[in-house]
C-alpha positions in Angstrom: 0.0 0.0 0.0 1.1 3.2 -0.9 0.2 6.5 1.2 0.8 9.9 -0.2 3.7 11.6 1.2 4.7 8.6 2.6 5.3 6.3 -0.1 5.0 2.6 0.3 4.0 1.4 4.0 4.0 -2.7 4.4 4.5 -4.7 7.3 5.8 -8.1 5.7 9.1 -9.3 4.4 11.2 -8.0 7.5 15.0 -8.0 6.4 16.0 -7.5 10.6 13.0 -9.4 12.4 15.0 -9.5 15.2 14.5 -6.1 16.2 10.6 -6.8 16.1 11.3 -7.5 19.7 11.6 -4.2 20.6 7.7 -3.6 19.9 7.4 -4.5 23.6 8.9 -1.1 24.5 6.4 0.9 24.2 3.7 -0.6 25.8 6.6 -1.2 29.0 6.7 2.7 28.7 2.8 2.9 28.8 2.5 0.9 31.9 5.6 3.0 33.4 4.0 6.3 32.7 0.6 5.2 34.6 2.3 3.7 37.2 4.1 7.3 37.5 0.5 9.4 37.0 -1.1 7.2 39.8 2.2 7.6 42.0 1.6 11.5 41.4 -1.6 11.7 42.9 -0.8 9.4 46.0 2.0 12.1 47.0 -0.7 15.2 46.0 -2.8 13.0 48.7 -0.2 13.8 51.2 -0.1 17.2 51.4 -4.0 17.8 50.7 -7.3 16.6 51.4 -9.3 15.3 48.0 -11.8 18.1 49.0 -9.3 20.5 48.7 -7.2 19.7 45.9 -8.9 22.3 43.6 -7.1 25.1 46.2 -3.8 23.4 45.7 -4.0 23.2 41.2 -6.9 25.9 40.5 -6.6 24.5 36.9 -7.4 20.7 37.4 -5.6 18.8 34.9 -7.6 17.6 31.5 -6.9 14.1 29.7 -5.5 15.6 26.9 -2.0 16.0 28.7 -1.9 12.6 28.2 -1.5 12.7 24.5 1.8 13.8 23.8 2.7 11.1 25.8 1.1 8.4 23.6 2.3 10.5 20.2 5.9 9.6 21.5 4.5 5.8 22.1 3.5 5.6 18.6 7.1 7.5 17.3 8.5 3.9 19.1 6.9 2.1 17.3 7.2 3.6 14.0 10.8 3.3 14.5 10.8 0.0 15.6 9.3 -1.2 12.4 11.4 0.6 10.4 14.5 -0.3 12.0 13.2 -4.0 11.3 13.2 -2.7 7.6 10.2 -4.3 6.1 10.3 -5.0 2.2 7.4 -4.2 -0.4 7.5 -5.1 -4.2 8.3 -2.6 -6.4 8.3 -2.3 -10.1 11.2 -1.3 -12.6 11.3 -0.5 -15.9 12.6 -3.4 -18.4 14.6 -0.8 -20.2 16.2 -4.1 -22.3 13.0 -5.7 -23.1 11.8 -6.3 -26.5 7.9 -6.3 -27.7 7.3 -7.0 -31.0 3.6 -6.0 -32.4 2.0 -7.9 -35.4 -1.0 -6.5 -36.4 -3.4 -8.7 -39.3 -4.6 -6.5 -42.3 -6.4 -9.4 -44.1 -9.3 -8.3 -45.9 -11.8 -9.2 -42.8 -10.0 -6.5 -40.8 -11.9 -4.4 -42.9 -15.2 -5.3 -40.7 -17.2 -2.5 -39.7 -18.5 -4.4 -36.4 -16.0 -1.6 -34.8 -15.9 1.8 -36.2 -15.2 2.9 -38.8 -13.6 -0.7 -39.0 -11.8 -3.4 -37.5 -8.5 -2.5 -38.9 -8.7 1.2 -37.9 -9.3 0.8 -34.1 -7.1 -1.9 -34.2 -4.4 0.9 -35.8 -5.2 3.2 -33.0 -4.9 1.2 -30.3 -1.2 0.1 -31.5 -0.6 3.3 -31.7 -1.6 4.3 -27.7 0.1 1.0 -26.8 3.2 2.5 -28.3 3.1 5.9 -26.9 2.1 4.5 -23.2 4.3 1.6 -23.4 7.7 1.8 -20.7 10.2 4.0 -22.1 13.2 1.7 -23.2 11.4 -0.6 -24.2 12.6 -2.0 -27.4 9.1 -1.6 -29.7 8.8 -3.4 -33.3 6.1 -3.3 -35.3 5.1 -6.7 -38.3 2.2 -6.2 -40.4 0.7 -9.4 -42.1 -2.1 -11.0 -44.4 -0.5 -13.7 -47.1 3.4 -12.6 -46.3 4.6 -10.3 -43.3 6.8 -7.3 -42.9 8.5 -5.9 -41.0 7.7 -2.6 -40.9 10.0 -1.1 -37.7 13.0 -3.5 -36.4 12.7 -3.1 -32.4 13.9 0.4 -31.1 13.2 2.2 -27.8 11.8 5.2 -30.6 8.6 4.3 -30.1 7.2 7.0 -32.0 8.5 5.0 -35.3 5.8 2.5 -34.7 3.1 5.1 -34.5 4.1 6.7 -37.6 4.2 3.4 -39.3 0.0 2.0 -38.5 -0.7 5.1 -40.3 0.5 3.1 -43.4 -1.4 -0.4 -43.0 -3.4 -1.5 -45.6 -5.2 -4.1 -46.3 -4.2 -7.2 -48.2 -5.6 -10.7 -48.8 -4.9 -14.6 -46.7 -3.8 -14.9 -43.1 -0.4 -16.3 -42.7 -0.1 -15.9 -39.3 2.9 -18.5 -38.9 5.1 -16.6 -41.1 4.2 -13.1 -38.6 5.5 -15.0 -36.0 8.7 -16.8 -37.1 9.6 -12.9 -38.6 9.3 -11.8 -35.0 11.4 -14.7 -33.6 14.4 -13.3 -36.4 13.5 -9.3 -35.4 14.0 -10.8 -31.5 16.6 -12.8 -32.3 18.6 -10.1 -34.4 18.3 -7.6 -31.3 19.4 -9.9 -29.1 22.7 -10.4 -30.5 22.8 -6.1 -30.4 22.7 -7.1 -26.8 25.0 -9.6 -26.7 27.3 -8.1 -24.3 24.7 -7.7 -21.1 25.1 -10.3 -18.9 21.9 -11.8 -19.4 19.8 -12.0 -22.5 16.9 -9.4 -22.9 13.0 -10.8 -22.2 11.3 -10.5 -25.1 7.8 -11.0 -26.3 5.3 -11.1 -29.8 2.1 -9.7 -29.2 -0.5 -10.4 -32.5 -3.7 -9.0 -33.0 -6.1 -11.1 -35.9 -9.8 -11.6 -36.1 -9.3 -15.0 -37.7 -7.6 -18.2 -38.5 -4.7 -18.7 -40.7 -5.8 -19.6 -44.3 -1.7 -19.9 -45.5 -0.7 -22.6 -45.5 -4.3 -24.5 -44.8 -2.3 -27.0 -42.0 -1.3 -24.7 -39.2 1.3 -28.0 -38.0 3.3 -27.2 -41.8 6.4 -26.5 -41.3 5.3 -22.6 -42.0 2.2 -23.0 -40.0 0.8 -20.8 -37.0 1.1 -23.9 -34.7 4.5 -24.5 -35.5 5.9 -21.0 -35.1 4.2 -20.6 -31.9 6.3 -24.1 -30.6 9.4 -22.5 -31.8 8.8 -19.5 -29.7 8.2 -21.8 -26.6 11.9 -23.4 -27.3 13.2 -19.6 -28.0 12.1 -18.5 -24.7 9.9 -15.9 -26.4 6.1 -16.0 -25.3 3.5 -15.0 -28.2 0.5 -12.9 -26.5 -3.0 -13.0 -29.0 -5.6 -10.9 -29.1 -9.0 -11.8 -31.2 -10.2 -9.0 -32.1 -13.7 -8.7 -33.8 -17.8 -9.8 -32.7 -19.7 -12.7 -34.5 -21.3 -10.0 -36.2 -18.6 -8.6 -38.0 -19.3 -8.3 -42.2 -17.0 -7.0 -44.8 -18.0 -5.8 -48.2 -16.1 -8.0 -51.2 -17.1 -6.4 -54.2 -20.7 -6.2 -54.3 -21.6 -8.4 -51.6 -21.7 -8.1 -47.9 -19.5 -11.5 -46.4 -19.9 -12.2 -42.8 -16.6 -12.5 -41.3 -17.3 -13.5 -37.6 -13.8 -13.8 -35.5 -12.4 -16.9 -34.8 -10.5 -17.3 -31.8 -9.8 -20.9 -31.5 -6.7 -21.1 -33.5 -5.5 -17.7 -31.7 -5.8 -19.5 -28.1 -3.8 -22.4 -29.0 -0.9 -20.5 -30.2 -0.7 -18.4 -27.1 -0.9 -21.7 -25.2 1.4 -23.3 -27.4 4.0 -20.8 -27.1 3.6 -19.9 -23.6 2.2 -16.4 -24.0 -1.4 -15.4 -22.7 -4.6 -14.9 -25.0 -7.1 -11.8 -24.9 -10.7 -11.5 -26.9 -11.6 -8.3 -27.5 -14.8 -7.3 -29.2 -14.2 -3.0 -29.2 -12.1 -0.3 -29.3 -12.0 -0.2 -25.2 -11.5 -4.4 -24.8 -8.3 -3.7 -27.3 -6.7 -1.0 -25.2 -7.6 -3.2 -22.0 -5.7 -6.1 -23.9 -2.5 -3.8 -25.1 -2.6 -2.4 -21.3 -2.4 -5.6 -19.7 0.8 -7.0 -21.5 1.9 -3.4 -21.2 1.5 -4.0 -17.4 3.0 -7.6 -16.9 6.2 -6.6 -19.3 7.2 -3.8 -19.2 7.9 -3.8 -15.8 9.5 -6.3 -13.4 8.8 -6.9 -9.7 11.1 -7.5 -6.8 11.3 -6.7 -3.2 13.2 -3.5 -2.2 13.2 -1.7 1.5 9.9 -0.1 2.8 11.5 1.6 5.8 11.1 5.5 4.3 7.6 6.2 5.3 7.8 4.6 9.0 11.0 6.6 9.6 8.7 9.7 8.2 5.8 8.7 10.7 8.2 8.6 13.3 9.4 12.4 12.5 5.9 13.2 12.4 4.8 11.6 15.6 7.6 13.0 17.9 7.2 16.8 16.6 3.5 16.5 16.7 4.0 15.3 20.4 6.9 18.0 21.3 4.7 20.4 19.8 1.5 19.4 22.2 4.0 18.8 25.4 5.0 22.7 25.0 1.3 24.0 24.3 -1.0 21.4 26.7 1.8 21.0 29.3 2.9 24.6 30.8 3.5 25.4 34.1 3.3 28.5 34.0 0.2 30.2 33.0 0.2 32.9 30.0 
């Protein structure tokens, strides 16, 4: 949990448990400074009779003197926990990563189930994708139907890939095998760019159709959707799918209306296949959802890091608040 002007505030994953011992402190102090309060009034007893006490403090003392007192228990405490240094997760950029977008512009992306059609909304939301996407990020962009290109090789110039959905077009087949083997190369010709880091860049394909591949006709071909996708299990390199489109969707062919309904069977076997995760989306929003969600998951990693900062800020803000209310509630002598 995050608090503002705190920052992150957890109480699990203690790097020092040891000093969790010390959370017995305070309430020690508690039971100390009663023991002292109730000591006070046996030796007021002494000198005056309970009738007459009011002669002895004409102001009679109010519970609120007590707080400052319990402000400084809570400043303990704080500190205690932060000296134990508990952990929270926290989220990095994957400045090395690589994300390679391939986008279907078959003719039944030309659908008009999604306005103005399937193909356009599909184009925008690459295009937010790219511009929200982590900066560093290495960004490529394949465009396919019957062949595939690759229209931007991953960069961390995102802005290339925004420039370039402007110029999709649409073409005939599906040969969704042969989008996803030219992502493995793109990948695969970064990643030796990268060579020198001591471990190899994650990488990802992320590919948006409405259909199923119609080249070649046997998705297990050696060319095939099927295939490609088990060659990006053994590369390491998870394919994502979205299926974009309704059951509605219809596409004019010349001079005749064609229902084109999306097919997402094919789509969910290659992102289970290669490891990767599969999304349906049926509108504009659904798509961005989709985009955001891989977005999310990769291009960020978590690990645990020190969550001490905001109890060592409570702690400041506990002890001035309670010097601050022992100098106002506390005088002894009256203004």
């Amino acid at each position: 949990m995050t608090v503002a002007t705190l920052g992150p505030v957890s109480l699990s994953g203690w790097q020092h448990p040891m000093f969790l011992a010390l959370l017995a402190l305070p309430p020690a102090l508690v039971c100390g400074y009663a023991w002292v309060q109730v000591r006070r009034r046996q030796r007021l007893s002494r000198f005056a009779d309970r009738a007459r006490w009011d002669t002895v403090r004409p102001r009679p003392p109010t519970a609120g003197r007590h707080l400052p007192m319990l402000l400084m228990m809570s400043a303990v405490t704080a500190l205690v926990v932060a000296i134990a240094c508990p952990t929270t997760e926290i989220r990095k950029p994957q400045n090395r990563a690589v994300v390679m977008v391939a986008i279907d512009v078959s003719q039944s992306m030309q659908a008009t189930d999604e306005d103005p059609t399937r193909l356009e909304a599909a184009k925008r939301a690459v295009a937010r994708f790219a511009t929200h996407l982590t900066v560093g990020v290495n960004l490529g962009l394949i465009c396919f139907a019957g062949t595939s290109s690759v229209l931007v090789s991953p960069t961390p110039d995102h802005q290339a890939t925004v420039d370039a959905v402007d110029h999709l077009t649409p073409q005939d087949s599906t040969a969704i095998g042969a989008a996803i083997f030219a992502g493995l190369d793109a990948v695969r010709t970064v990643a030796a760019v990268l060579a020198a880091a001591k471990s190899a860049a994650p990488a990802r394909i992320v590919l948006l159709s409405d259909g199923a591949e119609n080249k070649p006709s046997d998705p297990d071909a050696p060319k095939g959707a099927y295939t490609a996708a088990r060659s990006a299990h053994d590369a390491g390199i998870p394919v994502s799918t979205i299926a974009f489109g309704t059951a509605g969707g219809r596409v004019k062919l010349g001079d005749t209306m064609v229902a084109v309904p999306v097919d997402d069977v094919m789509l969910q076997r290659i992102a289970e296949l290669s490891g990767g995760q599969f999304f349906r989306a049926s509108s504009g929003a659904d798509l961005d959802s989709s985009y955001a969600a891989v977005a999310d998951q990769f291009g960020y990693v978590s690990s645990r890091g020190p969550a001490d900062v905001a109890w060592l800020r409570l702690t400041v803000l506990f002890a001035t608040a309670a010097t601050i209310l022992a100098l106002v509630l506390n005088r002894r002598v009256p203004t």
